[in-house]
N, C-alpha and C positions, 0 to 999 in steps of 0.2 A: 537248658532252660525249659524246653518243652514238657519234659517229664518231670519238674519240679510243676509245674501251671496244671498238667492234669493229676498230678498227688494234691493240689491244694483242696481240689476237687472232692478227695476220698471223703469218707464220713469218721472210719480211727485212725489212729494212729497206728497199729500195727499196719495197717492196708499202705497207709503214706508211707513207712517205710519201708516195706517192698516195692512201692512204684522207685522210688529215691535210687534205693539200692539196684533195681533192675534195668533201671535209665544208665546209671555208672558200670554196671557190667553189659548193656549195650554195646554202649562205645568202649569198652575194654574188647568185647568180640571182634566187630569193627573193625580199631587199629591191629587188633592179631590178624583178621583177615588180611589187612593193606600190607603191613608187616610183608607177611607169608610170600603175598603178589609178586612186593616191591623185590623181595632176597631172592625170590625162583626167578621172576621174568628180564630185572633190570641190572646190568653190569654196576656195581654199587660196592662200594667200600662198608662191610657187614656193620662192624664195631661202629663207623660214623653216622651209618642212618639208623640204626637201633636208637644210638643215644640223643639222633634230633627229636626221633618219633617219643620218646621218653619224655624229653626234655619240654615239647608240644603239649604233651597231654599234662604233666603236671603244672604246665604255665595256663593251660585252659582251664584245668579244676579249680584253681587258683584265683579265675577272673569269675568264673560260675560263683564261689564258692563266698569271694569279695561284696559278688553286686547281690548276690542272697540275704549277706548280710546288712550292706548299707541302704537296702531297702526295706529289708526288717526293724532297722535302729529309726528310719523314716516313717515307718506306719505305711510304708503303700503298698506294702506285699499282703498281697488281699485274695478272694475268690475271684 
């Protein structure tokens, strides 16, 4: 949500969509890093945390991506 509050910010629309899209490859680096941490440092069943850390990030694009919209359909998604 943060990186969606400073793209509101931008002055085009190309610029908004690079902040959007750079905020989502963010956190795509991110959980690759924690990924990387969790499978080298912690004794971990590979297949079951891959698919929690999966499963996490598209249940959170998901609520990101909800409350974008039902604030958009609200009118309070503002500068």
């Amino acid at each position: 949500m943060l990186t969606h509050r400073f793209a509101l910010h931008v002055s085009d629309r190309r610029m908004f969509l690079l902040v959007e899209l750079g905020g989502l490859g963010g956190r795509m680096v991110i959980a690759f890093v924690g990924v990387a941490l969790g499978l080298a440092y912690a004794p971990v069943h590979e297949g079951a945390f891959i698919a929690t850390v999966l499963v996490l990030l598209i249940l959170s694009m998901s609520v990101e991506a909800r409350t974008v919209i039902r604030r958009m359909d609200a009118g309070t998604l503002r500068r």
